[in-house]
C-alpha positions in Angstrom: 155.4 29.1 130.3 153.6 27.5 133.6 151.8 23.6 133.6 148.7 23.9 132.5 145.7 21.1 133.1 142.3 20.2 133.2 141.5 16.5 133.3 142.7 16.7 129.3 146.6 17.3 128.2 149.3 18.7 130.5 151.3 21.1 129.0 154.2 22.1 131.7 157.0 25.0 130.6 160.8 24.8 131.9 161.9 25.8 135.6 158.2 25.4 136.9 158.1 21.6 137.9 159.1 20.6 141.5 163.1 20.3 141.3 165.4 18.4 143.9 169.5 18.1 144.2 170.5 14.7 144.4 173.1 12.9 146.7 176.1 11.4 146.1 177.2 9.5 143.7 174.4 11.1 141.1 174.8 14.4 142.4 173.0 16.6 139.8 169.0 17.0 139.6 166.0 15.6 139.1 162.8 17.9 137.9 159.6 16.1 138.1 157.2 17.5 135.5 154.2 15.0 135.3 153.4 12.8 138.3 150.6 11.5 140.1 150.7 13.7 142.8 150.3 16.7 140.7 146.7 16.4 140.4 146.3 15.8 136.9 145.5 12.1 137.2 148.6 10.5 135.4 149.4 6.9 136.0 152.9 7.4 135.4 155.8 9.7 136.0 157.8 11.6 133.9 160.6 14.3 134.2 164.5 14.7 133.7 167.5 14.1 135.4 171.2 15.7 135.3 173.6 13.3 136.4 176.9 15.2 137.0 180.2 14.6 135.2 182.4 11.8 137.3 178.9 10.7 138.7 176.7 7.8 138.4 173.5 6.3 139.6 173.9 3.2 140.8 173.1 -0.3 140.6 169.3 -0.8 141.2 165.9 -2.2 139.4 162.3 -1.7 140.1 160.0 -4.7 141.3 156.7 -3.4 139.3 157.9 -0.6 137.3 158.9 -0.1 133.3 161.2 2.8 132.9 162.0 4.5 129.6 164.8 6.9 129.6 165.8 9.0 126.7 169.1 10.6 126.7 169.5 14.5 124.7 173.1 15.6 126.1 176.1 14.5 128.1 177.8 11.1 127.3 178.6 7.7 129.2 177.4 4.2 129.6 174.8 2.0 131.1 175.3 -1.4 132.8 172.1 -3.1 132.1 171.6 -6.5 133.4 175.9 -6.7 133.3 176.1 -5.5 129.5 177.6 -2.3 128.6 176.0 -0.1 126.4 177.1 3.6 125.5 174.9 6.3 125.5 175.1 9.8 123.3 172.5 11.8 122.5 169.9 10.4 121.2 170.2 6.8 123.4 166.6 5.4 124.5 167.0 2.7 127.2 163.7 0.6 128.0 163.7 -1.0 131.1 160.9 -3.8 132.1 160.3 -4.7 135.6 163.7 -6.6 137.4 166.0 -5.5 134.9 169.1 -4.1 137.0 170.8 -0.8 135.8 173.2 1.4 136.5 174.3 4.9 134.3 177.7 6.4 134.4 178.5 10.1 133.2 182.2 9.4 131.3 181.8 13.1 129.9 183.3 16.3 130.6 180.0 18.0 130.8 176.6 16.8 132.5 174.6 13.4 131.1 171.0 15.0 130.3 168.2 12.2 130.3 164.0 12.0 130.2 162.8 9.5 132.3 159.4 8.0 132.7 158.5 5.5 135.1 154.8 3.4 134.8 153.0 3.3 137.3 154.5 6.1 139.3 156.9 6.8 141.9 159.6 7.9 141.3 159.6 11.5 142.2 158.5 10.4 146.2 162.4 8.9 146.0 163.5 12.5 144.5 162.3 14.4 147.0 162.9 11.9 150.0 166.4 11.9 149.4 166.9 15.4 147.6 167.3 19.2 148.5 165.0 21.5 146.9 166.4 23.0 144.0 165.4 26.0 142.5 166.1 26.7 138.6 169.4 28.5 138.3 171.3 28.7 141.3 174.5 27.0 141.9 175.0 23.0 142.5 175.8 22.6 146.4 178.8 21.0 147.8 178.0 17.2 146.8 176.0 15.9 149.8 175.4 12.2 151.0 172.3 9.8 151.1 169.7 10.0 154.2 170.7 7.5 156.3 167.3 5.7 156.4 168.1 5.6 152.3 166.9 1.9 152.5 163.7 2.5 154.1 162.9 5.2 151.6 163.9 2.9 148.8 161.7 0.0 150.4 159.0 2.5 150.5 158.9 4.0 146.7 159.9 2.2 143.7 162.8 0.0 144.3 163.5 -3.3 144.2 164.2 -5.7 147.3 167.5 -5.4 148.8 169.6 -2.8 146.7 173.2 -3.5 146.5 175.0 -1.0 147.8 178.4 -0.2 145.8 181.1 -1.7 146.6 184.8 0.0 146.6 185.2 -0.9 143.3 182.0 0.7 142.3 182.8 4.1 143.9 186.1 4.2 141.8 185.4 2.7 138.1 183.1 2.9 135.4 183.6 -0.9 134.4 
């Protein structure tokens, strides 16, 4: 099944939306499947992400953005605003602007998540600092940031001066 559009619904089928590898420490992949540089006039962006097992995505908020993320396979934890919560399937995580965030993969297999963000963004940050992926082949060897990462977080969705992760961070889930 391909996207389909007009100006009316969207209707987009699997392994047809623009697909990215990410860096380290996510590794994984994001597919974008509704955004608004698809044409289709969406105020908002929407798509999944595979967050690797041992990997995370770290610490970070969004100045003007809400984020919901819904969670179908995988398991771990989310630091939100310094709270941990756990996530299984079925874990929806709202996020309003400022709130700080970071998700963990603690499972053996891959963490599986919907995101949306409103307004839009995030898939520039996807494919800034991604490889093109195409549906089916194998991971590649894990790879690190761009190392202009800050710019191209300045210059999409994220919020003032990211921390970056400390030692700590790189080695624990706490």
């Amino acid at each position: 099944m391909g996207s389909t559009s007009s100006d009316g619904p969207v209707v987009v089928g699997p392994d047809v939306s623009p697909s990215y590898w990410q860096p380290v420490p996510a590794n994984g992949y994001a597919e974008v499947r509704v955004s608004r540089n698809d044409g289709k006039g969406a105020a908002f962006s929407s798509g999944i992400q595979c967050i690797a097992p041992g990997s995370y995505i770290r610490e970070h908020w969004h100045d003007h953005n809400e984020e919901l993320l819904f969670f179908y396979e995988g398991t771990g934890c989310a630091i939100v605003d310094g709270i941990k919560h756990s996530i299984v399937p079925g874990t929806t995580i709202y996020l309003p602007p400022l709130a700080k965030h970071r998700l963990i993969n603690e499972g053996e297999g891959n963490l599986m998540m919907m995101w949306t963000l409103l307004p839009g963004g995030l898939e520039d940050f996807f494919a800034a600092v991604g490889r093109p992926r195409t549906a089916g082949e194998p991971a590649p060897v894990p790879f690190e940031r761009p190392v202009n990462v800050a710019e191209i977080e300045r210059d999409t969705v994220f919020g003032g001066a990211v921390q970056r992760p400390t030692e700590r961070d790189e080695t624990t889930a706490d």
